[in-house]
N, C-alpha and C positions, 0 to 999 in steps of 0.2 A: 535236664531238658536239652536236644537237640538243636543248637542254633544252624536254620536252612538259610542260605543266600538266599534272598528273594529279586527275580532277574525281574524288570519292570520291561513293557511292552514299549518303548525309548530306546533300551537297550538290547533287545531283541531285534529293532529294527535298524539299530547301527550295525551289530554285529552281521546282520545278512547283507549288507551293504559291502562293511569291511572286509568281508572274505573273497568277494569277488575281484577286490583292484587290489595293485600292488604298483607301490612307486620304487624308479627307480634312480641312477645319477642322473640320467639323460630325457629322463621321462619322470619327474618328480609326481608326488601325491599333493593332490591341492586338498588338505582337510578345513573344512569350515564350521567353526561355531559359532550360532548365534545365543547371546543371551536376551534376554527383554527389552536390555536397554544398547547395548552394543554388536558388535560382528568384529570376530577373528579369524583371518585365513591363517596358514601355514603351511608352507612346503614342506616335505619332509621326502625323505632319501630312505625308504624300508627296509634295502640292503642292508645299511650301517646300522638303521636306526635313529638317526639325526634330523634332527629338524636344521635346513637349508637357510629361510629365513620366515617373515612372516611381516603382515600388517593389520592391522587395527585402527577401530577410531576413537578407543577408548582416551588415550592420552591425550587423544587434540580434537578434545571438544570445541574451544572458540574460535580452530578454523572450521570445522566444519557444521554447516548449516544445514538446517533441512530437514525433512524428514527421515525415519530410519531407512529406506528404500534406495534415499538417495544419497546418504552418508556410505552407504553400501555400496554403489559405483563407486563416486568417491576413492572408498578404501579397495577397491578393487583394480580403478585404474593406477593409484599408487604404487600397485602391487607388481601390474603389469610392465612399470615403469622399472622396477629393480628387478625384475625375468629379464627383459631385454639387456640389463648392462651384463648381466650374469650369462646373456645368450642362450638362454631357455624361452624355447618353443613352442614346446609339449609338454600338457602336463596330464594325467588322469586325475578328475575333478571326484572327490568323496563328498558326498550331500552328508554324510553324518545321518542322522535317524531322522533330516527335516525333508518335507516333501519340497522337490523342486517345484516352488513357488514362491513369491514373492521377493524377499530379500536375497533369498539364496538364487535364485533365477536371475535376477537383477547383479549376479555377481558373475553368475557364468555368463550370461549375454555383453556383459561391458567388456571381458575378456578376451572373448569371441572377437568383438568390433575393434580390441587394441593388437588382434593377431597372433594371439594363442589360439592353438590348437587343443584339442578334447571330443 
């Protein structure tokens, strides 16, 4: 029997996302995932290949309170905080396969307001 990849309508909608941006040294890729119960950003450098750096709220649960919306600023403006020492400005934001809404909205607007560009 033939075993077919079955490509799920998730990953149909990442991949038409991902084709369209591309991060680079000076202009990184902001990729975000969210799970159910947390949110991971990640810089990444598409040239090399490298992931830059990245934050989460995974690991420090008992400082952050809240709901997931606002653990999501939170982890966002943390994030914006180690772009700045790093002197990154700009970055091209990847939504991954989630609709800019909610958490994920709540990530680019807190960015926005610490003075990253996108």
């Amino acid at each position: 029997m033939n075993q077919v990849q079955k490509i799920t309508n998730q990953q149909k909608r990442k991949m038409a996302v991902r084709k369209k941006l591309h991060g680079t040294a000076q202009r990184p890729r902001l990729s975000v995932f969210r799970s159910n119960r947390y949110i991971y950003l990640q810089l990444i450098n598409d040239d090399t290949g490298e992931s830059l750096f990245g934050a989460t709220d995974a690991a420090k649960e008992e400082t952050f309170k809240g709901t997931k919306t606002e653990k999501s600023a939170k982890v966002a403006k943390e994030l914006a905080k180690e772009m700045k020492k790093k002197k990154i400005k700009q970055i091209v934001f990847d939504r991954g396969p989630y609709k800019y809404h909610g958490r994920v909205k709540m990530v680019a607007e807190t960015l926005r307001k610490e003075g990253i560009e996108f």
